[in-house]
N, C-alpha and C positions, 0 to 999 in steps of 0.2 A: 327287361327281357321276359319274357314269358315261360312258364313252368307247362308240364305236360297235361293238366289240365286244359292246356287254352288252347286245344289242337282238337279238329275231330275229323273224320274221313269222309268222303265222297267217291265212290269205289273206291280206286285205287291210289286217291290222291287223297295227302295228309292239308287238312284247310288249319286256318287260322282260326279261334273262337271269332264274332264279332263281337264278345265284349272289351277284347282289348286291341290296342293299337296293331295296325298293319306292321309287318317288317318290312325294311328296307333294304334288299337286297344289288349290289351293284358290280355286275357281268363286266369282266372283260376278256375280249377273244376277237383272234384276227379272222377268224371265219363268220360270216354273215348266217350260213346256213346255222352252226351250232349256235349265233348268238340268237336265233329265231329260235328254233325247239325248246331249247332250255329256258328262255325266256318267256315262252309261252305258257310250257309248263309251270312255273314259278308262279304266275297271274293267274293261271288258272286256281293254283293252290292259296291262293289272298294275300301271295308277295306281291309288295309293289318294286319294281323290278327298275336299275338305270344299266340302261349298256357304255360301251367304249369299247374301240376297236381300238387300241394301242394305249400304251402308259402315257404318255402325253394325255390324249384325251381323258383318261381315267383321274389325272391330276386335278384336273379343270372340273369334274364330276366332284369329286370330296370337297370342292371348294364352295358349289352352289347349294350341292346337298349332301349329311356324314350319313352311309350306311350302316347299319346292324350286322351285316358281313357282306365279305366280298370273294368274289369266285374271280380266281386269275388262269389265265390259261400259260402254261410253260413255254410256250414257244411264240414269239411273237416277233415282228420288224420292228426297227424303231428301237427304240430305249427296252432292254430285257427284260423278260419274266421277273427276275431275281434283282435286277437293279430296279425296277418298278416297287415291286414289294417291298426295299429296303425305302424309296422315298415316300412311300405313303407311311411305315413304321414311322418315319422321322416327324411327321406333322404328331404333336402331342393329342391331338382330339381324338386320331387313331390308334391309340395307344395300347388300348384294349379289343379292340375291331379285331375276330377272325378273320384269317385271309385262307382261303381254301386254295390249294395249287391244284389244275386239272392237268392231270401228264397222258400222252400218251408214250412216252422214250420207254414208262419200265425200266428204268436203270435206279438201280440204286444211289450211284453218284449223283442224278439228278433230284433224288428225293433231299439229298441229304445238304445239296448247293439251298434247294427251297426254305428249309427250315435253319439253316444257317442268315439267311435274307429275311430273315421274319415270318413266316408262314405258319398258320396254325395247325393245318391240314393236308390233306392230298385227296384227290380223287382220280380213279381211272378211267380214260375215253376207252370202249365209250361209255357212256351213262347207265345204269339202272337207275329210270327215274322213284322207281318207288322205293328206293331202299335210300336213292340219292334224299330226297326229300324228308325221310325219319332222320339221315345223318345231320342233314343241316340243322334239325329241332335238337339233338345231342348235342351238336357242336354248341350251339345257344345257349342251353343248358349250363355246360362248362363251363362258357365262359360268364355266363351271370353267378355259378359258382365262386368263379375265380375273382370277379370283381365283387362278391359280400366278401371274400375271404381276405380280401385287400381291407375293402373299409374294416375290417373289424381287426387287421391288425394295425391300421392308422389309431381306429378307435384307443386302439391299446396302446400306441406310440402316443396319442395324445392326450390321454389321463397320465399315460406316466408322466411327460412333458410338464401337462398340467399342476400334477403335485411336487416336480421338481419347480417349478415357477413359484408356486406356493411356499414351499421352504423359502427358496432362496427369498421369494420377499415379505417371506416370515408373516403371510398370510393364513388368517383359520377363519372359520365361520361356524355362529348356533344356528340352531331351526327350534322354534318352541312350537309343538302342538297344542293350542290351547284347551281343545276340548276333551285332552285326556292329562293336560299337564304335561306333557313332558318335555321336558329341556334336553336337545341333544347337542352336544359340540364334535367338530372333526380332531379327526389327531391332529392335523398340526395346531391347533387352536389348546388342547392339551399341555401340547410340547411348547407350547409361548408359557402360558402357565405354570409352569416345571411340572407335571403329571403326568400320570400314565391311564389313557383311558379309561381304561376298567376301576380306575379308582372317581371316577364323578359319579356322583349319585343320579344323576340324570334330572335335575330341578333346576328353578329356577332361583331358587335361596339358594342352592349349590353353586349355580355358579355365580351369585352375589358375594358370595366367601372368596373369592377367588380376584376376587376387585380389592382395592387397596382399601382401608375402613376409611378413608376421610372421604371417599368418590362413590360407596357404597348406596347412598341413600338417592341420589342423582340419579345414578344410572338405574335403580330398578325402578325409578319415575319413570323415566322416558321409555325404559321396556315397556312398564304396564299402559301407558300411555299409550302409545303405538298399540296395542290389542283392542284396544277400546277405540280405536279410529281416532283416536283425537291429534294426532300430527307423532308425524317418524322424523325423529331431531336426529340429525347426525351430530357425532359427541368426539372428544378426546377426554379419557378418565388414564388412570393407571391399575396396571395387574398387578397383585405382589405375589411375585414369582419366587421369592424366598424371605427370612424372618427380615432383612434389611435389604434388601433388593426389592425396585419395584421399574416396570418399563411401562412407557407409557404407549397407550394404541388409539389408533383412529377408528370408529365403528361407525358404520353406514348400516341404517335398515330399510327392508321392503317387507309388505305382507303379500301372501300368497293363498288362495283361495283352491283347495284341491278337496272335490266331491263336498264343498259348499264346509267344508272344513276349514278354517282360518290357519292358515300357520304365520308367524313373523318369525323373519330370518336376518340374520345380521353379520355381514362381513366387518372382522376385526383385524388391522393388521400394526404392526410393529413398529412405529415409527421414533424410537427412541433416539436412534443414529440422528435421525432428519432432526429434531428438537437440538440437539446438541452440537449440530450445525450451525443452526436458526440460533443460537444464543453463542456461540464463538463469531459468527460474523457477527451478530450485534452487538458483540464485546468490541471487536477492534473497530465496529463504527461509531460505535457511542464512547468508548474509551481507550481513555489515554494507555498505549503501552508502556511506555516508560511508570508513570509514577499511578495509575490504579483509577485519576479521576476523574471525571466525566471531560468526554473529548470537545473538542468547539461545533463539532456536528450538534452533540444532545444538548449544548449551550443554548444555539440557534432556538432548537424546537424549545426547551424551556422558558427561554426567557420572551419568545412569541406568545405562548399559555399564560405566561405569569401576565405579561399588561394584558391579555383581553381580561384574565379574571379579576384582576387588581380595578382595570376599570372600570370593569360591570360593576364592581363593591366599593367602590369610590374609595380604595385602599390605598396605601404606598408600601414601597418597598425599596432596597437600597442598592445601589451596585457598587461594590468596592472591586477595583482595578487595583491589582497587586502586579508590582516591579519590581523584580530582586536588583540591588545595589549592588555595583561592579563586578554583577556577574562574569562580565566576560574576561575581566581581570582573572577572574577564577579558573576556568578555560582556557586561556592564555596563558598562566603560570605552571598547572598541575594537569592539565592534559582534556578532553572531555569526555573522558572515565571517569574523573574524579570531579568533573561537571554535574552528570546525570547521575552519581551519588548525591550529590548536593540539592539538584531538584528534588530527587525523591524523600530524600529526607526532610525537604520543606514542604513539601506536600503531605509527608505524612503526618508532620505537626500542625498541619493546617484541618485534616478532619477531625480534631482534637478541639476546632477553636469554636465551630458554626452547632448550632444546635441542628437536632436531625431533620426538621423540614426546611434548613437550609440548601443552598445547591452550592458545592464549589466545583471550579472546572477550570484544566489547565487550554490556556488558548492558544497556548504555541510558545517556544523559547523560554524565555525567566519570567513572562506574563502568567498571572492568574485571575481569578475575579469569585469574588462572593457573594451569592445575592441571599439578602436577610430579607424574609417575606412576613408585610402585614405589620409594618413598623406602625408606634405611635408617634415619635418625634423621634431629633435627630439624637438623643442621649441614646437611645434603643441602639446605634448602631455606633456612635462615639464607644462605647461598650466592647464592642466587638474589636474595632480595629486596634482599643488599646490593647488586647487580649491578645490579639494578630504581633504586634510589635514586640511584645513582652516575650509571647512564646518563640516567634522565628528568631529573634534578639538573643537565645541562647547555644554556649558554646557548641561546637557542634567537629564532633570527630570522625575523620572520613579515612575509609582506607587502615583504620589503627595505625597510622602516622599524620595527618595532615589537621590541625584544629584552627576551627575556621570558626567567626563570629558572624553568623546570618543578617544581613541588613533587608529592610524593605521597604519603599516607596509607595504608599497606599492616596488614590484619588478616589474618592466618592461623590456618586451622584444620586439625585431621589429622583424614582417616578412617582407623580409625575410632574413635577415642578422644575426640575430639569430637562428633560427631555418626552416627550411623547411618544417614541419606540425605541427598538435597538439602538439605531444605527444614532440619534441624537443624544442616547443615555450612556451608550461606551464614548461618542465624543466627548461629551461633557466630562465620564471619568479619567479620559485618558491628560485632556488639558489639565486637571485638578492635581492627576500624578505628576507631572510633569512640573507642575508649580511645588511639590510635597519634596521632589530633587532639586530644584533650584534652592529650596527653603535651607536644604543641609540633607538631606537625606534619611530615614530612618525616621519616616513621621507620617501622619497623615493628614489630609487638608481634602473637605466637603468644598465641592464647584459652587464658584458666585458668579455671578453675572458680567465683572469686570475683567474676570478671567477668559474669558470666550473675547474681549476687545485683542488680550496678548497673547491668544490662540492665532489671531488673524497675524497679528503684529511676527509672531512667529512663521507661520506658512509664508507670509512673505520674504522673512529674510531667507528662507532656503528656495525660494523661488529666484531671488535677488543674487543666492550664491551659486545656482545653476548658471545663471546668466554669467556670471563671473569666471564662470569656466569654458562657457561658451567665445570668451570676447575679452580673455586672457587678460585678465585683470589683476593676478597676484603680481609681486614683484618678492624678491626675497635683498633684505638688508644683512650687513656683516657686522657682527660685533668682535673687536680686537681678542684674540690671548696676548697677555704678555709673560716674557719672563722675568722673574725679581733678581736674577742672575746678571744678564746682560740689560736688562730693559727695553727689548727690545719684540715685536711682535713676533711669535713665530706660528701664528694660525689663529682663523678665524672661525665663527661658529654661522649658520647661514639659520638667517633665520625670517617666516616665512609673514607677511604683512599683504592684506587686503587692501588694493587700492581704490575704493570705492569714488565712482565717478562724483557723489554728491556729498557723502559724509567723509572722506578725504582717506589718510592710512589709519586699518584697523584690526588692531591686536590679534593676536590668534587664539588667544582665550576668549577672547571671544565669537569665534564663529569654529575653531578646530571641529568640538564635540558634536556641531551637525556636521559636520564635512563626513565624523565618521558613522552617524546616523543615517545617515544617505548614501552611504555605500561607496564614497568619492575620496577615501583616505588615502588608497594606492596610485590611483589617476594621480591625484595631486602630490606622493612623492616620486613617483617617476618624473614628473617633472622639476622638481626640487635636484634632482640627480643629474638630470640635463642640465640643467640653470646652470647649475654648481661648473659642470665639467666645461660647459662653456666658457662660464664667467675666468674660472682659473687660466685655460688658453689664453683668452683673450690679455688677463694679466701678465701672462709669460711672453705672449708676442710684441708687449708695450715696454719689455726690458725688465721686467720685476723679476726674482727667482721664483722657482714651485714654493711655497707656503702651503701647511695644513689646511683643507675648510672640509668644518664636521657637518653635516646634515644628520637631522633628528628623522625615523621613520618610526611610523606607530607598527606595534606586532602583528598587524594583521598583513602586512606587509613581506613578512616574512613565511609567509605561507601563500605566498606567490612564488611558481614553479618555475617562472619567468624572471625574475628578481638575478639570479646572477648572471644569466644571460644579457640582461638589461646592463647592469653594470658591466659586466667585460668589453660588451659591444659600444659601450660610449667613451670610455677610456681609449680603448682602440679608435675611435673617429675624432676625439677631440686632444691623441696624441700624451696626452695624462699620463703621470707613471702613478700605477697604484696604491704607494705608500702613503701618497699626499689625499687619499679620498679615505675621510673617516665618516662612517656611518653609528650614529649615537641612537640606542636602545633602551626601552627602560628593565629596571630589574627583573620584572616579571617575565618578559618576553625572552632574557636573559637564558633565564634558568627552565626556561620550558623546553622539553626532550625533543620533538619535532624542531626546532629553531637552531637546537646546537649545530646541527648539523649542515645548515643553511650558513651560518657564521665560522664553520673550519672551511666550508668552502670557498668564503669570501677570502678572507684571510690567505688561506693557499695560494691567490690570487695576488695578494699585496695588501688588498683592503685592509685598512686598521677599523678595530670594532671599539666603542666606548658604551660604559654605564652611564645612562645623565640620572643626574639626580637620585644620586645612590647614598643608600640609609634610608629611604623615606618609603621602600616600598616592602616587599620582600629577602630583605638581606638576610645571607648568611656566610659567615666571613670566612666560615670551613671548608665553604665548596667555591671559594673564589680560585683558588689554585687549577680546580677541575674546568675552569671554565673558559674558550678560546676568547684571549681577551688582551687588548692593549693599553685600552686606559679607564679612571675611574674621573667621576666629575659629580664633587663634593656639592652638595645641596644646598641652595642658600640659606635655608633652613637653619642650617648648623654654623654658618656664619656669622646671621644673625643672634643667634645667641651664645655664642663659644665670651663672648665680651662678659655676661652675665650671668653665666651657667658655668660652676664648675665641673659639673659631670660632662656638662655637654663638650668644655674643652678638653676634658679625659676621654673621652670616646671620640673624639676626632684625632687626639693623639694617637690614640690607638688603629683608628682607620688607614693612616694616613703613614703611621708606624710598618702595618702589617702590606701595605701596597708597594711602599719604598723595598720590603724585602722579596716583595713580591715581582719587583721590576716593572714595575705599570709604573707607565706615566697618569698624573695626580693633575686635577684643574680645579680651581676652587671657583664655585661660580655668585654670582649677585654681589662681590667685594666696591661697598661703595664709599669707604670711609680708610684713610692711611691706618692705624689703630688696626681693623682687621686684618690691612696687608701686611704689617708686620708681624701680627701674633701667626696670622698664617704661614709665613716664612721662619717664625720661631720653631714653627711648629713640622717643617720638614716641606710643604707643600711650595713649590717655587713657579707653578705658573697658575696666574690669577685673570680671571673674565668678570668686569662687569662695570656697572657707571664710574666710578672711581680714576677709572683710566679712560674709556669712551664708554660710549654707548653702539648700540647697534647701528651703521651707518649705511646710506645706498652705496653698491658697490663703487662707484666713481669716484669716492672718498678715500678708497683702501689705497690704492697707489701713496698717495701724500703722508697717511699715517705711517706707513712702513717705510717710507724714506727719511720721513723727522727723523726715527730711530729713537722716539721718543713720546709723551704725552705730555698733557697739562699737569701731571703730578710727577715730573721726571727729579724734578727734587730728592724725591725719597730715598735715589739707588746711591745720592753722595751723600746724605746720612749712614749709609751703610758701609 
């Protein structure tokens, strides 16, 4: 806008300087003759002048060119004076645009509809052009007024903006003059510091005191650096903002050249928050939250760095593959609370066992692994694992009630003699563990060569037992109970034989523990449960009575939400009364909190529940009372030796004592010799399972035994 400087006269008419730009002035008026005069006038004055005879046209006029003001006349056809006015207000570009109302009505209502509609002005028809012409350079005036007085309270709205930006992102910045020295910092650059302005000296050692003293000497490098042109580093240092406080900032620099005077300036800001971000995500990506150790992510990348440097240096190094021993026995008995106590407490005695440029890291579940870097032979690392044994090897109390004895299964392998990356050096140690469990447990065993032939020899047979599932290849045989009572059968045990098309029937110890490695233990006792409910119908449709038959399920079983459903719904289709389906559990699965309540529900049902093999795991003979239970199923264990061991027949007395008053039916199992049957029947226990009387037979057999009413050793019951 032009000031009154850029006006000069010509008689009676006020011109335009020509050192500044022309105005643009844009007429609108439904008279042709005023839109002539006035416009002439205006051109003659060095306005360049648009007309429009109606708001429509005038709209189409702001759109090809914006005027510097606009003269509207109040009366017009077509779209109104005053609704005209309000649509040109509405375009933002107009926003500041005078609008001049030319009236001749004289009414005050009319003035006051104008300036209500946007209008900045009025003039009266008809014209004084020479007084019109000064008003319009006022009017200009004003409104260049009005728009510095804008910018300069934006200017104000956006320094303040500015320094609230500044806070909030705990931004400050110095400016060093170098050719008088002097160091100045802003307040908030201060207020990061914990100071108060007026207390910096204004240098540049001032505010190197104000930097932490171990980052001290760095950062006045890179200052004095930067003055001297030789390179502006951007840095992270820390400020110590009090005697044990210290946050850390980002500083970025520029030099600035004002009247050939150098200054460097340096934006500092607060990035402590963001660090302590950047090291909690790298915590839970690199480590383990449960137990502190490095997680199988930081695994990956270290033991990638470890073979390139190991094999640029023609070094080795070891990798020990750690498996905790029947951990999930652990888990299954006492809950996995008192699991993930168990891990952490072997992990905590394991950064105890590695020297400190060792790496341990848990890889997932009861796995760990140790890599011992820059070995000289294998004694270097025989060393360690005995140390691994010894330490996890001790007693260990969880909970302040639960004392448990840590077992672990260690395989090791060397690079690079064993493998030549990751993925051939955890093969190698996984096979080694795997052989370190078959050995007995609780040992370790270095990979050989002949061990990767019974790696192969292994992935086959669970390939082999896949298939065996696919093309239903189990069958399940019966082994008699009898009773020493009557001698007679009253229940069978179902028990579960691989029919192998090429190596014929095959034990379930030997293939069980991959069925439950492979995730295949539940699949295969639901169908154990089927068998079973089938097989009985089919004996009750053939003229035999209901007889007992017990199926064995493993505990993972029981934590299948689906499990009683399975059972009620098969009972019901194959007409079964529930009394007659015993389902056998072991101790541990027993007394675990989650499972009780899986086994009152059976029960509720008819289902009888039995212990197998009880003594041999977690007994405890004070909570057998607490526990929904129908029968116990004495271990051969203690069969075999009650002959030879007198404690051992004192504590099967005692078992066997405390069951009888407990009302559980008692089974004694693996009885293969007359001598046990009877001391077992001395002994209170009156129904026995095992070779002695038959063996486990295909069901087709059972009819004939239970009709004898007798066995190959029926002898015995007329000695009694």
């Amino acid at each position: 806008m032009p000031s009154s400087d850029d006006f000069k006269f010509k008689g009676n008419i006020l011109l335009a300087n020509d050192r500044f730009p022309t105005i643009r002035i844009l007429l609108i008026d439904g008279d042709p003759n005023f839109r002539l005069i006035v416009s002439e006038t205006l051109r003659a004055a060095s306005f360049l002048v648009d007309v429009a005879n109606n708001g429509t046209q005038a709209l189409e006029k702001i759109k090809q060119q914006l005027p510097d003001i606009v003269i509207l006349d109040s009366v017009m056809e077509g779209i109104s004076s005053f609704q005209t006015c309000r649509l040109l207000k509405t375009d933002p570009a107009m926003a500041n645009v005078p609008i001049i109302m030319s009236t001749a009505l004289g009414d005050s209502d009319s003035i006051n509809k104008a300036f209500a509609a946007g209008a900045t002005d009025f003039i009266d028809k008809p014209i004084n052009y020479h007084t019109f012409i000064q008003h319009l350079y006022f009017i200009l005036r004003a409104s260049q007024n009005s728009a510095e007085l804008r910018n300069c309270r934006l200017q104000l709205t956006t320094l303040t903006a500015l320094k609230a930006a500044q806070r909030i992102a705990r931004l400050g910045y110095w400016n060093w003059y170098i050719k008088n020295n002097q160091f100045q910092i802003s307040a908030h650059l201060a207020e990061l510091c914990g100071i108060q302005p007026e207390q910096f000296d204004g240098t540049l050692d001032g505010f190197i005191q104000l930097v932490h003293p171990q980052d001290r000497d760095f950062v006045k490098d890179i200052i004095i650096s930067a003055a001297h042109c030789k390179t502006l580093e951007n840095t992270e240092y820390r400020l110590q903002v009090a005697k044990s406080e210290a946050i850390v900032v980002y500083q970025e620099m520029e030099t600035i050249t004002d009247n050939s005077e150098l200054i460097i300036t340096g934006t500092v800001q607060d990035i402590t928050r963001q660090k302590e971000t950047e090291k909690q995500i790298r915590r839970l990506a690199y480590y383990d939250n449960l137990t502190g150790l490095a997680s199988r992510t930081y695994y990956h990348e270290r033991i990638e760095s470890l073979i390139k440097t190991a094999g640029r240096r023609n070094e080795q190094f070891a990798f020990l593959f750690l498996d905790l021993d029947d951990f999930k026995e652990i888990n299954d008995h006492f809950g996995h609370h008192i699991g993930d106590q168990y891990l952490n407490a072997v992990a905590h005695r394991l950064k105890f066992i590695a020297r400190e440029i060792d790496f341990i890291a848990r890889l997932g579940g009861d796995e760990f692994c140790i890599i011992i870097d820059n070995i000289i032979d294998d004694d270097d690392v025989t060393e360690v694992a005995s140390r691994c044994l010894q330490k996890i090897n001790q007693p260990l109390l969880l909970s302040n009630h639960y004392q448990i004895m840590p077992r672990v299964s260690i395989g090791i392998a060397i690079f690079p003699r064993d493998g030549q990356n990751e993925r051939e050096l955890i093969k190698a140690a996984d096979t080694a563990m795997h052989s370190a469990k078959q050995a007995g447990k609780q040992c370790y065993v270095f990979h050989s060569h002949d061990m990767a032939h019974k790696e192969i020899q292994r992935r086959e047979k669970e390939r082999l037992l896949r298939e065996a599932f696919k093309k239903e290849q189990f069958i399940l045989y019966y082994q008699p109970q009898l009773s020493m009572n009557s001698g007679q059968i009253i229940g069978v045990e179902a028990l579960i034989r691989w029919q192998h098309p090429e190596q014929g029937i095959i034990l379930p110890e030997n293939f069980i523990t991959l069925v439950e490695q492979l995730g295949l233990i539940v699949e295969l006792g639901n169908w154990a449960i089927k068998t079973v409910c089938e097989q009985m119908s089919k004996w009750h449709r053939s003229g035999l009575p209901f007889i007992q038959v017990a199926v064995n399920l493993s505990p993972a079983h029981f934590q299948d939400l689906g499990l009683i459903d399975t059972v009620q719904d098969l009972l019901n289709k194959t007409g079964i009364p529930a009394q007659y389906l015993e389902l056998e559990v072991t101790e541990s699965a027993m007394q675990t909190i989650g499972h009780i309540e899986v086994f009152k529900q059976l029960r509720e049902i008819g289902v009888k529940i039995a212990i197998d093999d009880f003594g041999t795991g977690f007994s405890c003979l004070a909570s057998l009372k607490q526990l929904p239970l129908d029968c116990l199923k004495i271990d051969k264990i203690f069969v075999e030796d009650m002959l030879y061991n007198s404690h051992t027949s004192l504590l099967l007395g005692t078992i066997i004592g405390l069951a009888n008053a407990l009302d559980y039916t008692l089974v004694a199992e693996g009885v293969e010799s007359k001598e046990q049957a009877l001391v077992l029947q001395g002994l209170g226990c009156n129904i026995l399972q095992g070779f002695f009387f038959s063996p486990a037979v295909p069901a087709e057999e059972i009819p004939a035994l239970i009709n004898s009413h007798a066995t190959k050793n029926a002898g015995i019951y007329e000695e009694n």
